[in-house]
Backbone bond lengths (Angstrom), bond angles and torsions (degrees), N, CA, C in turn:
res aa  C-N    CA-C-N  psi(-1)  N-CA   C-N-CA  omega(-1)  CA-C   N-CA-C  phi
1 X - - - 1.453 - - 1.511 108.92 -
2 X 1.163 112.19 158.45 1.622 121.98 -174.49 1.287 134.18 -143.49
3 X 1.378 124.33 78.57 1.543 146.74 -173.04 2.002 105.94 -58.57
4 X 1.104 85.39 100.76 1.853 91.56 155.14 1.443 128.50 -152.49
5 X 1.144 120.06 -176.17 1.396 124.38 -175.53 1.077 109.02 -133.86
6 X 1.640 119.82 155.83 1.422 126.04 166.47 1.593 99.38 -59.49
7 X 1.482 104.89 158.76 1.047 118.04 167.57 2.064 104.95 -151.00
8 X 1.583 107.06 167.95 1.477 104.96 -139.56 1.840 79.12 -77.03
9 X 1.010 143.51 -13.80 1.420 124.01 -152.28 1.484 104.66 -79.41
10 X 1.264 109.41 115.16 1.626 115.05 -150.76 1.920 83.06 -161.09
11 X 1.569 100.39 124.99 1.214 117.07 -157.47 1.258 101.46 -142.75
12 X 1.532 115.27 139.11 2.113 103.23 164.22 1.182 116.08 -100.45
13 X 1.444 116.53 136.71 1.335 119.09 171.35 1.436 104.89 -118.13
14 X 1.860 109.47 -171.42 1.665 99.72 165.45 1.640 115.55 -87.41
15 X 1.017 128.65 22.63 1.349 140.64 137.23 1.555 121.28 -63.63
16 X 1.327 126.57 -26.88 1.195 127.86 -162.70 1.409 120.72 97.66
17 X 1.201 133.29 -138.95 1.566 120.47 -153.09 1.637 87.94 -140.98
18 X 1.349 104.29 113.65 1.576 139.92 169.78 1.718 127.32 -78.52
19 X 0.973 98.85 113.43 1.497 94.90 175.09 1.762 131.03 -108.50
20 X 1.403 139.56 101.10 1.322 124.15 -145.74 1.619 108.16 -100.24
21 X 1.150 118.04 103.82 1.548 112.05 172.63 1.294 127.39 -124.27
22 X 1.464 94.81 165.85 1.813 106.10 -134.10 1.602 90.78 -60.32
23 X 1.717 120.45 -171.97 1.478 117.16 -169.53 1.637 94.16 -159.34
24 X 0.914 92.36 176.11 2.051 103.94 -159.36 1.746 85.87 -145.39
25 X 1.737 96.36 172.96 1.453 105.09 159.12 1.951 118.70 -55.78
26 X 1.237 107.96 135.70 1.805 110.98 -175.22 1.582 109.17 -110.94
27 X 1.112 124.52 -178.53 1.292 124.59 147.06 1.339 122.97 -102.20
28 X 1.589 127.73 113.68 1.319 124.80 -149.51 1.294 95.51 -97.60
29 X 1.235 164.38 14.93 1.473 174.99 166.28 2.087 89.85 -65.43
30 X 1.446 92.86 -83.04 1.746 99.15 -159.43 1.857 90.61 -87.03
31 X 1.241 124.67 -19.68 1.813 112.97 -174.54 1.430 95.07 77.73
32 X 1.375 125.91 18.30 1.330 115.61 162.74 1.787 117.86 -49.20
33 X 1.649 103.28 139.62 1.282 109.87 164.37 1.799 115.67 179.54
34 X 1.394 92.77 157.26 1.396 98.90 -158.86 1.166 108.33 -87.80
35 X 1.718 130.17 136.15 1.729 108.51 -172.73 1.722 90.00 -140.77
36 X 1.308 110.84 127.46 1.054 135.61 163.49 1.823 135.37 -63.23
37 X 1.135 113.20 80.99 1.648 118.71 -162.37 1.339 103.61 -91.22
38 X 1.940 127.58 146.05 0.935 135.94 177.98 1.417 124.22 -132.08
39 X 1.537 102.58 18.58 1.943 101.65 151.95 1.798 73.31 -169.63
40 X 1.514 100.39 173.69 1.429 134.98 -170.77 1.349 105.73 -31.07
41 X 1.553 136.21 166.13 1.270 130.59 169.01 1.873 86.94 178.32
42 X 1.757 71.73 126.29 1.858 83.56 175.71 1.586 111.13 -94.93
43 X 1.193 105.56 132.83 1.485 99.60 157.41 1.728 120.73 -122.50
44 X 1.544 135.24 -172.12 1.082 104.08 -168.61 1.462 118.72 -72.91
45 X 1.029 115.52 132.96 1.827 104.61 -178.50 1.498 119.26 121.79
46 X 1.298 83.15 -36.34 1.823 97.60 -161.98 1.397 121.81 -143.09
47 X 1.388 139.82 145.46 1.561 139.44 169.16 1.542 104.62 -124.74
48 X 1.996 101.86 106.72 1.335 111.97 -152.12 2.072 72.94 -89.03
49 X 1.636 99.86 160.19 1.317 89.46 170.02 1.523 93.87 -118.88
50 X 1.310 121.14 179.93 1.404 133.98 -170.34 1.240 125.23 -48.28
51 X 1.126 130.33 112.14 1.471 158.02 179.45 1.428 125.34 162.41
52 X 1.380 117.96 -166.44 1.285 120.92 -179.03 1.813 126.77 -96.90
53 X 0.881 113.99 139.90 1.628 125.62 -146.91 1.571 86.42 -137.18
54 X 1.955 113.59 140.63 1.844 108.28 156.93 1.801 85.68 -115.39
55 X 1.686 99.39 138.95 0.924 118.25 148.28 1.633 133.81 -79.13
56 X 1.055 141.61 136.32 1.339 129.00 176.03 1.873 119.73 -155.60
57 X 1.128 102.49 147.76 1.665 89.00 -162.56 1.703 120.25 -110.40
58 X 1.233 130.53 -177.98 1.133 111.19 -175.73 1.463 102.29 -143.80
59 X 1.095 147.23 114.01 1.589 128.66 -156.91 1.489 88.64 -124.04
60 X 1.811 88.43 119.93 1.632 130.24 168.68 1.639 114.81 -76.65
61 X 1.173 118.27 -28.72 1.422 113.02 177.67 1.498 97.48 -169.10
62 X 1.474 125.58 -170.88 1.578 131.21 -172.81 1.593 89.59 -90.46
63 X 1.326 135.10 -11.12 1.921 111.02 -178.75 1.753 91.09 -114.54
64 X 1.278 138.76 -27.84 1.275 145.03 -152.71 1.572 95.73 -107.51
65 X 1.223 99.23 123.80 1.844 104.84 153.01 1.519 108.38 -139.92
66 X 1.415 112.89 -178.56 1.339 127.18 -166.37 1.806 90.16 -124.26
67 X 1.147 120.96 161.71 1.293 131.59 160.73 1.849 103.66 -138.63
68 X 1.292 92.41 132.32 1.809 89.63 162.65 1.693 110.34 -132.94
69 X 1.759 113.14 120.74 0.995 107.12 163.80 1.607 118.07 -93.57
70 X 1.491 112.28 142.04 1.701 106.60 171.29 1.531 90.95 -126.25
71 X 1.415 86.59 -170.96 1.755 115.28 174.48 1.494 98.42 -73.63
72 X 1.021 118.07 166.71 1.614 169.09 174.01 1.713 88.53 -28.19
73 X 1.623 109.48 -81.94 1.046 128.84 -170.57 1.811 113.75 -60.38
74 X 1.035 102.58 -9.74 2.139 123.59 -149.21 1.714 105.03 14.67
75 X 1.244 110.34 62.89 0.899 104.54 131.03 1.693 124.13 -127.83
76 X 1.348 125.31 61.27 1.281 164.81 159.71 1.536 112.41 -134.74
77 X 1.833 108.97 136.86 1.282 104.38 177.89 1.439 90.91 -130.16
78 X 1.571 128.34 123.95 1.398 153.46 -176.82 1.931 102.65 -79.92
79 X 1.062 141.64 -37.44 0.618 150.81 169.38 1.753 123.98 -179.31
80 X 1.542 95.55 163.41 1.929 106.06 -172.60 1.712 95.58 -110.58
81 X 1.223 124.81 97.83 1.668 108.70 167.49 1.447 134.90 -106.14
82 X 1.017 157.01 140.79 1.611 154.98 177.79 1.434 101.19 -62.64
83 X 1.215 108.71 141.78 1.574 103.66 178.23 1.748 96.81 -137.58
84 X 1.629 111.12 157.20 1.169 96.26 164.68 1.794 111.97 -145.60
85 X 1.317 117.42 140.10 1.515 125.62 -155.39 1.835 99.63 -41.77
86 X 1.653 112.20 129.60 0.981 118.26 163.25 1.293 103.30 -119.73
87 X 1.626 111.16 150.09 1.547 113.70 -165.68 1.912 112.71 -115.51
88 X 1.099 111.16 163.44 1.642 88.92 179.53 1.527 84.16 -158.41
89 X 1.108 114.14 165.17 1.689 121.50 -151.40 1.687 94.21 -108.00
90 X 1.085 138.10 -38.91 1.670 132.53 159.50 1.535 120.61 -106.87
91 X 1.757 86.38 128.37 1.245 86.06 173.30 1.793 128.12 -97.08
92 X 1.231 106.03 179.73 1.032 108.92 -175.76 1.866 139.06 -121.28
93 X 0.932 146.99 -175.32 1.390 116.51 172.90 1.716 104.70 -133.65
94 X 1.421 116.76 33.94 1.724 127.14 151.30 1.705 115.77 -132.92
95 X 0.806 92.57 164.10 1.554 106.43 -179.57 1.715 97.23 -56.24
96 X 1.574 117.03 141.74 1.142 135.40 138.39 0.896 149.38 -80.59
97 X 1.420 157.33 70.76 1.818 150.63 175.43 1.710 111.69 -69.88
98 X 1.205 111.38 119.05 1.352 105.83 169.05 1.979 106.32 -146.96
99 X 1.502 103.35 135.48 1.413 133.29 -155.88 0.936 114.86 -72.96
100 X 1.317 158.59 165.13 1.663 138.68 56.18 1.279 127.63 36.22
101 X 1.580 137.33 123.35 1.549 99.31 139.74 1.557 103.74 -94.60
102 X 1.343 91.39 168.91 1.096 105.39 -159.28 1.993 89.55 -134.61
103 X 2.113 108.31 144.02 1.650 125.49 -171.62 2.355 91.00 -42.40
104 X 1.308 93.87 177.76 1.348 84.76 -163.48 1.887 96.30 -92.20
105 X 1.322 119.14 173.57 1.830 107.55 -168.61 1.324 98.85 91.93
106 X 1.396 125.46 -49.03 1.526 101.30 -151.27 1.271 107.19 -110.00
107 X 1.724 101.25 155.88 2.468 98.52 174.21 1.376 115.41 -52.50
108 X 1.318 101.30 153.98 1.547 119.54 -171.17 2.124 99.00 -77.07
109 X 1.101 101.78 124.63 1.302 109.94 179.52 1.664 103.91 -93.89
110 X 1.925 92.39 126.76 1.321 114.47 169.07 1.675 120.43 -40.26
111 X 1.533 128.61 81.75 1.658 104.06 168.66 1.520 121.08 -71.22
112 X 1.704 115.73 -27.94 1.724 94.09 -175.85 1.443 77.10 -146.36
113 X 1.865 90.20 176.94 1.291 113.67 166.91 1.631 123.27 -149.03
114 X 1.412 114.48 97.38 1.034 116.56 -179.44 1.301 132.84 -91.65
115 X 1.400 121.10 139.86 1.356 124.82 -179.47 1.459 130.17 -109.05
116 X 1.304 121.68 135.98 1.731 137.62 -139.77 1.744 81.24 -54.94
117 X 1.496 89.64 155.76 1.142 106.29 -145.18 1.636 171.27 -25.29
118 X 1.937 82.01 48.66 1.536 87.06 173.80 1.861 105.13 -83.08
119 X 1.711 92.27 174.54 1.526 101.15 177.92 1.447 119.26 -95.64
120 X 1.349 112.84 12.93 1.531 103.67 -172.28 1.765 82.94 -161.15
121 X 1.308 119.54 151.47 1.512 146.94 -166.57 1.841 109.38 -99.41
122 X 1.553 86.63 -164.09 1.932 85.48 175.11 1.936 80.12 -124.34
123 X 0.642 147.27 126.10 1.585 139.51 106.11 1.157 140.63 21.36
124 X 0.840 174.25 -7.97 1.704 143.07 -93.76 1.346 106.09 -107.30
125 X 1.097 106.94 154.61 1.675 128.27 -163.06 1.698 92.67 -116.95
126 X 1.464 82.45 156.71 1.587 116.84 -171.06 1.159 122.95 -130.85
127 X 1.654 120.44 137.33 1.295 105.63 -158.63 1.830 97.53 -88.07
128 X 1.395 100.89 -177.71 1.787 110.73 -156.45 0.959 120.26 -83.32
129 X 2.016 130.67 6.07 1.053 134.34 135.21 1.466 136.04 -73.75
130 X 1.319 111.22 -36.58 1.409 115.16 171.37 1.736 104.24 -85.94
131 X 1.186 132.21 4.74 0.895 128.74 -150.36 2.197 90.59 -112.04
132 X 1.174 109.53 -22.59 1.198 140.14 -162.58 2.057 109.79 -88.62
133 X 1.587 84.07 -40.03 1.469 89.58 166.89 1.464 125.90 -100.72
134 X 1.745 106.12 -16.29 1.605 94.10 178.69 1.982 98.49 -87.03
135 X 1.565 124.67 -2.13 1.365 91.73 154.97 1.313 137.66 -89.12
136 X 1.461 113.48 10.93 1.402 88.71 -174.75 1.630 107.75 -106.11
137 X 1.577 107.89 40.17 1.301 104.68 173.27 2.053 97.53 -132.39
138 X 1.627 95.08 -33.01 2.141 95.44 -179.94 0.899 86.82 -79.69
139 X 1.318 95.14 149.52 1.596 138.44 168.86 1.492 125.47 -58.02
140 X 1.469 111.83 -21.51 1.697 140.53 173.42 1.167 112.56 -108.00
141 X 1.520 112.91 162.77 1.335 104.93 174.56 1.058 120.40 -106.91
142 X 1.555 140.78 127.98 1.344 147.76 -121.42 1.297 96.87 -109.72
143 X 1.346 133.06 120.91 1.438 150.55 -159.60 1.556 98.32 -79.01
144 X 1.259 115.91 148.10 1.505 103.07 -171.96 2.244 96.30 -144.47
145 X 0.771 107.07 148.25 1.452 154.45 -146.77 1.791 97.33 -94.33
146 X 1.669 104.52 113.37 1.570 109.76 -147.03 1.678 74.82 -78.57
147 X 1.773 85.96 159.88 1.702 115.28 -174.50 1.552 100.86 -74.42
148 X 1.322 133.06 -62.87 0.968 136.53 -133.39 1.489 105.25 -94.48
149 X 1.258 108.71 -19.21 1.622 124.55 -164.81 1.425 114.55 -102.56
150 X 1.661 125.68 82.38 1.741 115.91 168.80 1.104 114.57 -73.17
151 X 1.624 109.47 153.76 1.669 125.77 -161.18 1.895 88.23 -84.99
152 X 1.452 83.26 138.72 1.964 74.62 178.27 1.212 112.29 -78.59
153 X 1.931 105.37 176.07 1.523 102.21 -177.59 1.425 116.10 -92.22
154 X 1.162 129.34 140.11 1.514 137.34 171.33 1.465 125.09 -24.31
155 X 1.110 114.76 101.46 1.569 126.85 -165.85 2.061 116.75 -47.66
156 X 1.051 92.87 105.37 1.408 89.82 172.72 1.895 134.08 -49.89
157 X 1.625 102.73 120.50 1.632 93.65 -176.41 1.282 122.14 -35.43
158 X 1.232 107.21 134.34 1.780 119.48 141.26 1.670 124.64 -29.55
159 X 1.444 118.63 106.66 1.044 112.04 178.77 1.024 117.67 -127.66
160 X 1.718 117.09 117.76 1.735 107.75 -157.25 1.514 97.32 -74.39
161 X 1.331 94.18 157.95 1.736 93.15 163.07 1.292 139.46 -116.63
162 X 1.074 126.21 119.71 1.373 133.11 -160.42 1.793 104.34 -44.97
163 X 1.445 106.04 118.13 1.862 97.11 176.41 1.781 97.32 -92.41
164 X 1.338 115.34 129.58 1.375 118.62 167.81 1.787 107.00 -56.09
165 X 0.960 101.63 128.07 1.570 120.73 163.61 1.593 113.73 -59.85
166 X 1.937 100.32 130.09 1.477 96.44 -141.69 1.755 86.87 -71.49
167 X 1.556 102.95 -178.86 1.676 115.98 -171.54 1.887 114.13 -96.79
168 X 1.391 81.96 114.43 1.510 82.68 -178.57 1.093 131.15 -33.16
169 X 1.519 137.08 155.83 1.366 140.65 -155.23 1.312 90.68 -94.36
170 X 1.621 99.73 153.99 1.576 89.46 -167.90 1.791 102.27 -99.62
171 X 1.187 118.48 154.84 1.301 144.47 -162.49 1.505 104.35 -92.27
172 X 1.343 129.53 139.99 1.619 124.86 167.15 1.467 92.49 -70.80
173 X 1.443 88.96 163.15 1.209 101.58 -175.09 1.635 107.47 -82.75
174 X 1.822 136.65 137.03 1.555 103.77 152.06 1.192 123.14 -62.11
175 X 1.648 119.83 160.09 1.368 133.16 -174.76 1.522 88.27 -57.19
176 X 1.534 114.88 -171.26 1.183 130.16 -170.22 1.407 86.81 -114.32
177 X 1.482 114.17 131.42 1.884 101.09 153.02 0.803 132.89 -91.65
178 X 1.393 108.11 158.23 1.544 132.33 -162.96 1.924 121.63 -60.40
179 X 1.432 93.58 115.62 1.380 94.90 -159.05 1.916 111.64 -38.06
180 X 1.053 126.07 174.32 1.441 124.65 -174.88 1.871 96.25 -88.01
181 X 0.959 109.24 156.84 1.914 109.86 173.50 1.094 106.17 -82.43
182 X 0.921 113.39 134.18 2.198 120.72 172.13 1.542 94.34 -56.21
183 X 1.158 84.52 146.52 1.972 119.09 170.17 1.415 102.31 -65.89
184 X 0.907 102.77 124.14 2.029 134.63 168.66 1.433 93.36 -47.88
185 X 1.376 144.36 114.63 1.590 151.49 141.46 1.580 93.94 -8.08
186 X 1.260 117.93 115.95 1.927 113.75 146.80 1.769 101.30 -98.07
187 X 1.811 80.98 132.97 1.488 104.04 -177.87 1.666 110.11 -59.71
188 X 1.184 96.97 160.70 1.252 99.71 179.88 1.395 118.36 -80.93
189 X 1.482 128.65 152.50 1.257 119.67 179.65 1.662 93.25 -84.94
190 X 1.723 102.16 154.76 1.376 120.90 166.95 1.384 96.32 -56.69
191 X 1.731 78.34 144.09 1.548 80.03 148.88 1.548 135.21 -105.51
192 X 1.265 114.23 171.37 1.367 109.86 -145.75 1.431 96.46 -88.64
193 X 2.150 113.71 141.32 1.274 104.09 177.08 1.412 133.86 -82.81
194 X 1.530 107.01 170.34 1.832 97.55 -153.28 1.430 92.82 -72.93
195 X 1.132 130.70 160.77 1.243 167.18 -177.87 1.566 86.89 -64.79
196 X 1.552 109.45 124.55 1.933 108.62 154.63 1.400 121.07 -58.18
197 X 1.496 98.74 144.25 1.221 108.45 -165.67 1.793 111.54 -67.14
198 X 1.341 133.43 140.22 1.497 113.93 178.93 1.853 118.55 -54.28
199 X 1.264 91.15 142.45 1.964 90.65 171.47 1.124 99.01 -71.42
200 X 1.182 122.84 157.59 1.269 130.70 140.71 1.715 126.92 -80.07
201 X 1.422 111.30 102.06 1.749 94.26 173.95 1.159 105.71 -106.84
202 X 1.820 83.57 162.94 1.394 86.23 -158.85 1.840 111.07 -102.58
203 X 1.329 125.07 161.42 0.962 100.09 -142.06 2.119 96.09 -119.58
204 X 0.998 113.79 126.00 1.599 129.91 -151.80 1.384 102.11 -72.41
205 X 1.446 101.35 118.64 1.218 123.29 -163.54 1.576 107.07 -105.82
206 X 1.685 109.20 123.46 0.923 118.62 -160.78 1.573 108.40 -73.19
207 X 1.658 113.58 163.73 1.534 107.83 -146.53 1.930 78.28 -94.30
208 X 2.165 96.33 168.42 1.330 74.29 -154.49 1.781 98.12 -81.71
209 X 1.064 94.40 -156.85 1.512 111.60 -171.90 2.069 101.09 -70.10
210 X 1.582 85.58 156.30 1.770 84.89 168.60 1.640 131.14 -55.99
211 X 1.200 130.71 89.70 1.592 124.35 -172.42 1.811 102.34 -43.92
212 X 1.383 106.25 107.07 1.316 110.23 -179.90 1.655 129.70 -59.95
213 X 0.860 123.53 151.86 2.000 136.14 -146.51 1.728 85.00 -82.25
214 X 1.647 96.94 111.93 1.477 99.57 169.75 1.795 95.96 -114.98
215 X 1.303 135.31 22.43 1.242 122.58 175.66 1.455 113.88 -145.19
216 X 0.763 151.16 -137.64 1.230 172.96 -167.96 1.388 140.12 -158.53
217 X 1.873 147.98 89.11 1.181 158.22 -135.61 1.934 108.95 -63.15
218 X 1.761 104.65 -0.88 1.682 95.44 -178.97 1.907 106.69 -58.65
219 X 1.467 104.90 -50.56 1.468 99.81 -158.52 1.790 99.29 -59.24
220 X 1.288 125.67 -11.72 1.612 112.82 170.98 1.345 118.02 -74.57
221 X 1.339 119.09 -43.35 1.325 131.70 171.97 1.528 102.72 -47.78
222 X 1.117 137.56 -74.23 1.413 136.47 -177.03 1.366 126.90 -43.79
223 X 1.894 99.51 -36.31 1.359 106.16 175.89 1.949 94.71 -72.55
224 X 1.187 144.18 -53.74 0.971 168.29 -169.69 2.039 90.93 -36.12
225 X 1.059 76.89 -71.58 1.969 92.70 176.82 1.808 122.70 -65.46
226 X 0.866 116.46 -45.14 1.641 112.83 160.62 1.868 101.31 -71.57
227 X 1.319 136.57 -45.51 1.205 98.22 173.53 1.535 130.63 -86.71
228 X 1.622 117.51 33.15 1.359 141.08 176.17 1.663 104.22 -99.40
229 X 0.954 110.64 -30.70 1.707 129.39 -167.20 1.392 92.90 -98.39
230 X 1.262 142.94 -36.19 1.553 138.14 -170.84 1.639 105.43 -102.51
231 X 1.597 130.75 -7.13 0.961 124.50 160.04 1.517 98.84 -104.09
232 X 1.142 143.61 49.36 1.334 140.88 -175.79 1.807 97.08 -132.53
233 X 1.659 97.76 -47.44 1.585 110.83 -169.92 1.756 92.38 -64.18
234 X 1.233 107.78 -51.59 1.426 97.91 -165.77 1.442 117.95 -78.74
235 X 1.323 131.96 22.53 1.087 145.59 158.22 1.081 119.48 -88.41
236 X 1.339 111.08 -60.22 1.913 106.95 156.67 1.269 123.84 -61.75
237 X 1.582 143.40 -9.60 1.085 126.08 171.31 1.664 110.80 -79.64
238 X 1.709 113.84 -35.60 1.443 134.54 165.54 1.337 105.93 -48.91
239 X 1.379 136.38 -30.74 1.563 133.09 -175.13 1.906 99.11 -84.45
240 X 0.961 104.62 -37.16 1.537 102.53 -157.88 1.812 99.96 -76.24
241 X 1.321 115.00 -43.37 1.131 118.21 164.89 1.369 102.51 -48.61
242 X 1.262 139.61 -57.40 1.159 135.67 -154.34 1.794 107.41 -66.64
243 X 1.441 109.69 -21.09 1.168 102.68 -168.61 1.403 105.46 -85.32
């Protein structure tokens, strides 16, 4: 690919009016390169306005080429044009643009486009109305762009295509395993026996108190003494028998 810019060195010859800008590494396959414009510029088809555009070419035969300019990004195509080899006796090592003039009012129309250092350019052709008005002001006569014949459209990339990876062979199935056996019932534990009921003890009751002295101990004494005197009698009646 190939990044440049206009630059002012812009000169007339009998070619018309040339513009030389600077040039970088390109891709020499398509002559791709990026060119930087800073007011209007017609080419056939189209009036790109200011910014950056890649040109790149496509060669249909040794007198016939194609040019396609897009945007920046290319994915926009600004125009498809026919071009045909223009030659120039020194070469150079930047890109070339050189013009048309063109009635006064209107953008300067692209006549060639050369790329760092080949010796001969692309051309581009014009169709036979516009082609009609930029001579009656250039100095040459302005090559014009067959009727019957459109430049084709820009070939769409190559896109490999992913092949799905073939589908595995199919596998037997494993058996299913064998469900697990239910768990054996665990018995229940007893239950636990009730607790004995509390005794009741009983609780020792103190004896009662002394029944306090409401009399006086004579009437015991007396009883005490008549039954001293009545076990006395019957001792002597027990002796006398005995005798």
């Amino acid at each position: 690919m190939h990044k440049v810019q206009l630059v002012t060195a812009l000169y007339t010859a009998a070619i018309g009016l040339s513009i030389v800008v600077p040039t970088a590494k390109a891709d020499d396959h398509d002559k791709k390169t990026v060119v930087t414009i800073t007011e209007p510029l017609e080419v056939p088809g189209a009036v790109l306005q200011p910014g950056k555009y890649v040109f790149k070419l496509v060669e249909l035969s040794n007198d016939r080429h194609t040019v396609y300019i897009k945007n920046e990004r290319e994915n926009h195509t600004y125009a498809t044009i026919f071009a045909v080899p223009n030659y120039k006796v020194k070469r150079t090592g930047k890109t070339v643009l050189s013009f048309w003039e063109t009635p006064a009012g209107q953008p300067k129309a692209l006549r060639a486009w050369f790329y760092p250092g080949d010796n001969y350019g692309q051309e581009f052709l014009y169709p036979k109305t516009r082609v009609t008005q930029i001579n009656q002001v250039a100095s040459q006569q302005v090559p014009e762009a067959p009727a019957d014949i459109q430049p084709p459209a820009e070939p769409e990339p190559a896109v490999a295509e992913n092949t799905p990876p073939p589908a595995p062979a199919e596998v037997a199935a494993a058996p299913a395993p064998e469900p697990a056996p239910a768990p054996e019932p665990v018995a229940a534990a007893p239950a636990p026996e009730p607790a004995p009921a509390p005794v009741a003890v009983a609780e020792n009751t103190p004896p009662p108190a002394e029944l306090p002295h409401t009399a006086s101990d004579m009437p015991l004494f007396a009883l005490f003494g008549f039954g001293s005197l009545a076990l006395a009698a019957g001792v002597r009646v027990f002796t006398r028998r005995m005798n």
